[in-house]
N, C-alpha and C positions, 0 to 999 in steps of 0.2 A: 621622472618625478620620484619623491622620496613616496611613498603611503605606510602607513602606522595602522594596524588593522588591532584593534583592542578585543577580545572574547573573556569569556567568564575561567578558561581553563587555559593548562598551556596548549599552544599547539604543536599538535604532534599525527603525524601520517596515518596512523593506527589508532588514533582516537577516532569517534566516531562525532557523526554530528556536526555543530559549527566549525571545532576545532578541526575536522579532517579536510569542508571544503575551504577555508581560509588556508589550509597549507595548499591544496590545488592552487585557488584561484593565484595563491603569491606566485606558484612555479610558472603559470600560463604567461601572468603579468611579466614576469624577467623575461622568459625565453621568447613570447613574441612583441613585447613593446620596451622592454630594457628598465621597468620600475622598478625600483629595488623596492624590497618589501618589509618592515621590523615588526614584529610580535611584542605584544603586550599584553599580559590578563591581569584577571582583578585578582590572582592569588600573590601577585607582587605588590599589594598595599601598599600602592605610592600616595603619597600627600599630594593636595593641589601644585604644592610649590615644585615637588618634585617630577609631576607629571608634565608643570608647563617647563622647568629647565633641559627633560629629556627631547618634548616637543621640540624646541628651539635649537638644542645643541646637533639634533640629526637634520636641522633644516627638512622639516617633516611640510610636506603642500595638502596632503589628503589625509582627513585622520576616518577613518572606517571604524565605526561602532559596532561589532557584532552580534543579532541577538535578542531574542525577547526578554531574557534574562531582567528579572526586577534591578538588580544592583547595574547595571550594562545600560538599561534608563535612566536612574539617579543620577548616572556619572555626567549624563548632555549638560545640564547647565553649569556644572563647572568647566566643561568641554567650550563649552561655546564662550564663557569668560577670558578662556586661555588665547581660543581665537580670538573674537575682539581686541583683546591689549596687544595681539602681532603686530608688530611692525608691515611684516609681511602676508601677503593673504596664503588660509590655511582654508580649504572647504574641510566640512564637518557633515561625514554620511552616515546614517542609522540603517540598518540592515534590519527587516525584522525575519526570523529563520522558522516561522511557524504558521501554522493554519490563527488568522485575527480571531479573538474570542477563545483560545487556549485555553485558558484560565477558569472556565467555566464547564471543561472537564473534569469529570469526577471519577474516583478511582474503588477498584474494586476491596469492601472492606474488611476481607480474611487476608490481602496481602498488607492493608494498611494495620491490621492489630499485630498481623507475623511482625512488621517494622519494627513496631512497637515493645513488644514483649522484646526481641533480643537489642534493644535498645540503639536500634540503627535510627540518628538524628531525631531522636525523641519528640523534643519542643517543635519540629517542624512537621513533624506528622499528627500529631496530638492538633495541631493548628488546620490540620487540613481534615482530617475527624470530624472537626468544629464545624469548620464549614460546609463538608458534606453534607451533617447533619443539620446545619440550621439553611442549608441553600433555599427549600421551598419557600421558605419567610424574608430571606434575606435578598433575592434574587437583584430587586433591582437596586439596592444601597450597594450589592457587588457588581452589579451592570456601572452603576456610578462612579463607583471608584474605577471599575476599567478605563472610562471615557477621558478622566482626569490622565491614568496613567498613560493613554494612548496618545492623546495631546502633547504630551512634554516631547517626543521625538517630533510632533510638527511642531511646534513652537522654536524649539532650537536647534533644529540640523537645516542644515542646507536641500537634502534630501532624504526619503525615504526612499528605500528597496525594496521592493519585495520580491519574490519568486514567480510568481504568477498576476498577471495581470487580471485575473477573476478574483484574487486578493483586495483589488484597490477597494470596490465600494463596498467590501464586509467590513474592513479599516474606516475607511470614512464611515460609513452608518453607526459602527461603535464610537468612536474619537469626534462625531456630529462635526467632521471639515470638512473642506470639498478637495479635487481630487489635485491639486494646480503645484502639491510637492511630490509626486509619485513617481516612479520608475521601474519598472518591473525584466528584472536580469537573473534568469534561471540559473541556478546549481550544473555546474560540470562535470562532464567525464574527467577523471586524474592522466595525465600522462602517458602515466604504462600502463594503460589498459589498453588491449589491443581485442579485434574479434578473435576469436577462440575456435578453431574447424577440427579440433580433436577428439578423441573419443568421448560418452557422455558415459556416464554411470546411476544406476539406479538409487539415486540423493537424491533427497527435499531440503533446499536450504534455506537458514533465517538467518538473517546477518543484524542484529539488533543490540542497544542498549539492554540492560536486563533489567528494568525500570515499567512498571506494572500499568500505572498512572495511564502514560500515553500508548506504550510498544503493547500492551496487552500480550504478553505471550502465553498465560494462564488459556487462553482462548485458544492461540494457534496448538500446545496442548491436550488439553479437550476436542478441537479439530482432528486433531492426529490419531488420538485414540477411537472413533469415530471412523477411520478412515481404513480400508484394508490392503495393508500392506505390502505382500504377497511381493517379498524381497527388495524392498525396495527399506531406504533409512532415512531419518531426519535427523539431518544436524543444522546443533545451534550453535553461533558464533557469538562471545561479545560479554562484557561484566557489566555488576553494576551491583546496585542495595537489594538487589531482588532473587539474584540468581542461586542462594541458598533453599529461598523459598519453592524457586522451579522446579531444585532438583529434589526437595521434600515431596512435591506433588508427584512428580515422575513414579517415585517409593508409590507413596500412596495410592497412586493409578493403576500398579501394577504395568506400567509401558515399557515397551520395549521397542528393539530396533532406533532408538533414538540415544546423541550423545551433544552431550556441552560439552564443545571446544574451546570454551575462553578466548579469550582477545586476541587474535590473528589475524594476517594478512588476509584478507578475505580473497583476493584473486584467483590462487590453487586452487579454494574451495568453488567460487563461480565455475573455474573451468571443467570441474569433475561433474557441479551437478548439472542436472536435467530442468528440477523445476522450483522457483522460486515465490517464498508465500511471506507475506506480512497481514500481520493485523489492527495496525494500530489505530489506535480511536481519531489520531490526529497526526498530519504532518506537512511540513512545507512542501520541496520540495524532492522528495526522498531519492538522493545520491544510489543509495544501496538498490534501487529498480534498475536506473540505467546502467548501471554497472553489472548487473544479471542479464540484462537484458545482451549488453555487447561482448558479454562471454559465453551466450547461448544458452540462459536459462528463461523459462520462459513464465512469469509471473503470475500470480493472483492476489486480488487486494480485496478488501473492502473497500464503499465508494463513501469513506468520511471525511474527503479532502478536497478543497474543491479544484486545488492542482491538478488531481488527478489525469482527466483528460487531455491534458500536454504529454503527457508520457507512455498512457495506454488507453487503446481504445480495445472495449470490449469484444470478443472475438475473433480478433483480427492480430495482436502482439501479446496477449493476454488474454487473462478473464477478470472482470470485474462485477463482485460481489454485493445484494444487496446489505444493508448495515441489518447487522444482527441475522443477519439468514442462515446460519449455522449450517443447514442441511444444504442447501446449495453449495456453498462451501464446500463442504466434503465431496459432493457430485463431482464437482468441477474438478477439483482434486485427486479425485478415482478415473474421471472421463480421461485426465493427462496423462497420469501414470500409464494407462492401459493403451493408448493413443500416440507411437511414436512417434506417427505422420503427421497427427496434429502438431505434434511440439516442432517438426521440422516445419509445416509452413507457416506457424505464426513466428517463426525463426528470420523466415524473408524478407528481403529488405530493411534490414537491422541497422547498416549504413545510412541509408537515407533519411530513416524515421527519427533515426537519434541525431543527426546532423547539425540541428539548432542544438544541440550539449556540446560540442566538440571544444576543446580548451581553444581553440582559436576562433572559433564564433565566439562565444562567452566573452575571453579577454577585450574581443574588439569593440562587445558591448561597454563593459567598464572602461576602457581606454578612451573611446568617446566622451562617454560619462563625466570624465576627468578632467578631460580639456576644456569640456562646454562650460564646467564652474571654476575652474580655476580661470580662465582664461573672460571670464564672463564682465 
């Protein structure tokens, strides 16, 4: 089968986020079911016309929409016009790559004025200011308009994806559907990642966007400084609109033993470190755990996702965090550090646990997926 997977950026291996698991899931798809895969984002401003002639001329069967991304929504109902006029049948899949109700996180507001002041996307921070600040009043006119926008991918995809199956009725209770377009197909391990039985070294890693909003890293930060070190380093991986502001606070913290590495293969760095921490207020189904996970780092999260439990369970492959317990956090964090026996047995069975991510489980899920509606 042809499939045409559309994301908001280009995709690229070392991007993070949707862009990084759509270049996985394209490599699983060729190498174990022979689909060839073409990229598409919305920074290639194609016209309807131009998007149904590229459609047609690859003889495209699956067009994959990636993304909660507002503009990645708007596009279904010209998507779905393009299909209908085919001669030949085209399924049309919505992906959505987030915890439902995103949108009604709010962001911390000395990084949203830092945005501001050095005039990083102005108009779109000033809009989200707005809304922070009018949320209490406005709660449900912006619960409303989600419902509308959640709608539009059941109205015109064939199906929904999500990542977890504990997704579907938080989607439907927003979007007021029921559950009868659903399918739920986790996020994969990439290819080359293998387990990792080499030496570990005294690293804390963060493999993240640098984007405040969701990754909170001002938090993991504050965490670290909080936390005693006693030779051990934290590094951070990854850019973004934010990561001036990190390393301003860093200054201003006075912290040490910590360094931004910018946008890198993250692999090297899994294999070196020990112990693996996120913060974020919100996430689908985060690629960047299982990938720590099977290079031998051993994670801690907060528990603001409701993913979560697919991937780690509380003192057994990790530790999971209550939301906002700051102090726990750090415990957890000093218990690892200081615990190399702990990090070795919640290290065990790393194969088995992560087994449902494997790029050939995963693909055979989508591959399935494919046949049932093309073929339906």
């Amino acid at each position: 089968m042809n499939i045409l997977f559309i994301t908001p950026s280009e995709v690229q291996p070392l991007n993070g986020g949707i862009e990084r698991t759509t270049y996985a899931l394209s490599q699983a798809l060729l190498t174990y079911h022979g689909h060839v895969c073409y990229f598409r984002s919305l920074e290639d401003g194609y016209t309807e016309q131009q998007w149904e002639n590229y459609i047609l001329e690859q003889a495209i069967d699956v067009i994959v929409a990636q993304g909660a991304n507002k503009r990645i929504t708007q596009l279904l109902p010209m998507l779905r016009h393009i299909v209908n006029r085919a001669e030949r049948k085209i399924v049309l899949l919505f992906v959505f790559h987030s915890n439902p109700g995103v949108e009604l996180i709010t962001m911390d507001y000395t990084a949203l004025f830092n945005r501001i002041i050095h005039g990083i996307d102005i108009k779109a921070n000033l809009q989200q200011l707005a809304m922070q600040l009018s949320l209490p009043i406005t709660r449900k006119a912006v619960q409303n308009h989600l419902r509308k926008k959640y709608r539009i991918p059941y109205d015109y995809a064939d199906k929904i994806v999500l990542l977890s199956s504990r997704y579907i009725p938080e989607y439907c209770s927003i979007a007021g559907v029921n559950e009868d377009k659903f399918e739920a197909i986790p996020n994969m391990l990439p290819l080359q990642i293998k387990p990792y039985t080499g030496t570990k070294k005294k690293i804390v890693l963060l493999v993240s966007r640098m984007e405040e909003r969701q990754k909170r890293i001002k938090l993991a930060l504050r965490i670290w400084s909080n936390t005693p070190h006693d030779g051990w380093q934290l590094k951070i991986l990854g850019k973004g609109e934010d990561l001036d502001y990190y390393k301003w606070l860093m200054k201003k913290w006075h912290m040490s033993d910590i360094s931004f590495e910018g946008q890198q293969n993250p692999i090297p760095y899994y294999n070196e470190a020990s112990i693996f921490i996120m913060t974020s207020s919100c996430e689908g189904l985060p690629m960047t755990i299982l990938e720590a996970r099977q290079c031998g780092c051993v994670p801690i999260v907060f528990n603001t996702f409701s993913s979560l439990p697919d991937i780690v369970t509380d003192g057994e492959n990790g530790f999971v965090v209550k939301e906002g317990d700051e102090q726990q956090y750090v415990a957890r964090l000093t218990e690892l550090m200081n615990n190399e026996q702990m990090r070795r047995k919640m290290l065990e069975n790393v194969e088995s646990s992560i087994k449902r991510f494997a790029p050939q489980t995963v693909a055979a899920q989508w591959n399935t997926l494919f046949n049932e509606l093309v073929n339906k």
